[in-house]
Structure formats: C-alpha cells, structure tokens
C-alpha positions as CSV (number, residue, x, y, z in Angstrom):
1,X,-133.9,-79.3,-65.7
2,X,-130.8,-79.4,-63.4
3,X,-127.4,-81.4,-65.1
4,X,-125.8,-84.1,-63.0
5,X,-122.1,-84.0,-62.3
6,X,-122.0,-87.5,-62.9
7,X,-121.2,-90.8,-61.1
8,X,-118.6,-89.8,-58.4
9,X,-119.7,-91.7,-56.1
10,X,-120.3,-95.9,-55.6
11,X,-121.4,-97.6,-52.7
12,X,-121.8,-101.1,-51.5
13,X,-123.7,-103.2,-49.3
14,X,-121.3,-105.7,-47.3
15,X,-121.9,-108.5,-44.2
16,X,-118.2,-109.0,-43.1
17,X,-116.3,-105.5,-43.1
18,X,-112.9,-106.4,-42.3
19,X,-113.5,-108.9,-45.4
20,X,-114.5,-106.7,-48.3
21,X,-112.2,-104.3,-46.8
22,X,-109.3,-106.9,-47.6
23,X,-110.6,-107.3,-51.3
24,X,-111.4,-103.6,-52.1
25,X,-107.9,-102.3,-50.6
26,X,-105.9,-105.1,-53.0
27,X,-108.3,-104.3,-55.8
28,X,-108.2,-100.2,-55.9
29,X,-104.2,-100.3,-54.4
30,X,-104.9,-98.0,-51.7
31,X,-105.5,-97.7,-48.0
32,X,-109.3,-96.7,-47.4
33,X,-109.1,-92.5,-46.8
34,X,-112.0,-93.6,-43.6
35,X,-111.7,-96.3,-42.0
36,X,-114.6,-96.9,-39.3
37,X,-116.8,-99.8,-38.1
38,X,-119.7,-98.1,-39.8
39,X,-118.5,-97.4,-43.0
40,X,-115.1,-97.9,-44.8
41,X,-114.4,-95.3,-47.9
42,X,-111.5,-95.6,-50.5
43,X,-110.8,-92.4,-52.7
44,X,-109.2,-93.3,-56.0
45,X,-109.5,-92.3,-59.7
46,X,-111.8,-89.3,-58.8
47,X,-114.2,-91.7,-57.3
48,X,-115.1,-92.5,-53.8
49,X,-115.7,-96.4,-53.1
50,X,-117.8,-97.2,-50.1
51,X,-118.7,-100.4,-48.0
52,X,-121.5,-100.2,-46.0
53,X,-122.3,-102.4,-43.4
54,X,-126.0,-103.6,-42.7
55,X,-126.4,-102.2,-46.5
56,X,-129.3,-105.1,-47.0
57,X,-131.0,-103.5,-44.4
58,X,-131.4,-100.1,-45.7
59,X,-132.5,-101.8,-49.2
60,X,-129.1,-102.4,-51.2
61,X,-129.6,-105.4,-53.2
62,X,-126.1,-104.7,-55.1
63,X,-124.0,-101.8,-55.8
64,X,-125.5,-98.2,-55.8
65,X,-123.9,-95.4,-57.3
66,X,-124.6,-91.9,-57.0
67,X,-125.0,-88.9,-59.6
68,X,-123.6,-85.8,-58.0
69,X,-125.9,-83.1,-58.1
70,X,-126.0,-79.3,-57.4
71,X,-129.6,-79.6,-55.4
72,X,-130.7,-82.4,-54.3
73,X,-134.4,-82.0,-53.5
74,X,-134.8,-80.0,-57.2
75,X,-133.1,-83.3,-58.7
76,X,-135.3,-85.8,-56.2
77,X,-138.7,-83.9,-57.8
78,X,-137.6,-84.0,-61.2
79,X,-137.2,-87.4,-60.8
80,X,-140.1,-88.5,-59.4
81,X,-142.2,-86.5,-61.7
82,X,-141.0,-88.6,-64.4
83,X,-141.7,-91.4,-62.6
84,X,-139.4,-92.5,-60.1
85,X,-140.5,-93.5,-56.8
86,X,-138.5,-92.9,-53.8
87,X,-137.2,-95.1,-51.5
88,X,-135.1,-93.6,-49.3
89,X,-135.8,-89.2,-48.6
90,X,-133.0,-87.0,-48.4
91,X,-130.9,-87.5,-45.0
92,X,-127.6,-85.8,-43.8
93,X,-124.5,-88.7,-43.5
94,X,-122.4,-86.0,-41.7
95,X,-119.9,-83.5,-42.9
96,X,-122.7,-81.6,-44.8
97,X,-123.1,-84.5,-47.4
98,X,-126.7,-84.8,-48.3
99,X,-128.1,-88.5,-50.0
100,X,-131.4,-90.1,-51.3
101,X,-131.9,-92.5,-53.7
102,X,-134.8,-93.1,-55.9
103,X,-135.9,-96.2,-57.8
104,X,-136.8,-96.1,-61.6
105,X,-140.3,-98.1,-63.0
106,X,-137.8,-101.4,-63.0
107,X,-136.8,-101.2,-60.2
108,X,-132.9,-99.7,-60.4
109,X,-132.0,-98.1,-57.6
110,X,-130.4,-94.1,-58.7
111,X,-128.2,-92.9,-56.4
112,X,-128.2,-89.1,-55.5
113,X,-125.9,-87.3,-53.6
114,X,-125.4,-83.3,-52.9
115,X,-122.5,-81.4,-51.0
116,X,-122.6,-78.9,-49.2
C-alpha cells in the first residue's frame, strides 16, 4: 500500500469565471499564478486553488480535492479494489500533471493527482 502526500491540491467547478475569479483572488489575497479562459489557478499556503469552468460537465457537484500521490495508476487500483468506483481514468492536463478521480460507496468524489 502506497502513502498519499496529502491534499495539495483543490479544485472547483464554476459557471461565470471572471466572477469566482473576483471572490477567490479577495478571499486567498493573491493574484491567480494562471490565469486562462479554461482554467484559473491560485498558489497559496502550499496549496493550489483551481476554478474550472464547465466543471458540472465533467461531474463536479462541489469542490474536489486531490491527494497527491507518487503513482497514480498503483493508487487508482488500490482504490478500487477496496471499493471505489471510478469515474473519471487517469488523463494528462499538461505539464506532465497526471489526474483521476474515483468515487467512494457514498458517492464522494476522491481526488487523485500524480506529477511527473
């Protein structure tokens, strides 16, 4: 069994960018580190913040956050054989940055995320 690095990492699902961009810049006190019309990321505390766009559409009810792991596919099959069920496989965001997440039997959506 692989250790997590922990929650580094928390991302949320938005409908008007420019909006929650206004609210998460005056509530962290910083400028977002990327700043795009597909994603807007704040780096602060040792955490990254993200807004995503269209999050609804790729199944965020609410806020996901994401354990940090070593090795993401040996994390992804430990977690599912204990009875997790994945709903969305590993995929590359760019920049070598590897996600999935994986729903437990209530339905929380665990996120994971691997660097390169």
């Amino acid at each position: 069994m692989s250790e997590t690095q922990g929650i580094k990492t928390v991302l949320h699902p938005v409908t008007d960018l420019a909006a929650a961009k206004a609210v998460f810049t005056a509530l962290l006190g910083v400028e977002p580190a990327h700043d795009a019309e597909y994603y807007v990321g704040y780096e602060t505390a040792g955490q990254h913040i993200g807004l995503v766009p269209g999050g609804a559409q790729q199944g965020m009810t609410g806020p996901v956050a994401h354990w940090h792991v070593a090795d993401i596919e040996a994390k992804l099959a430990e977690v599912t054989a204990a009875g997790g069920s994945v709903q969305n496989p590993v995929r590359d965001v760019g920049g070598g940055r590897l996600v999935a997440t994986v729903t437990d039997r209530d339905g929380n959506v665990l996120g994971l995320l691997q660097d390169r």
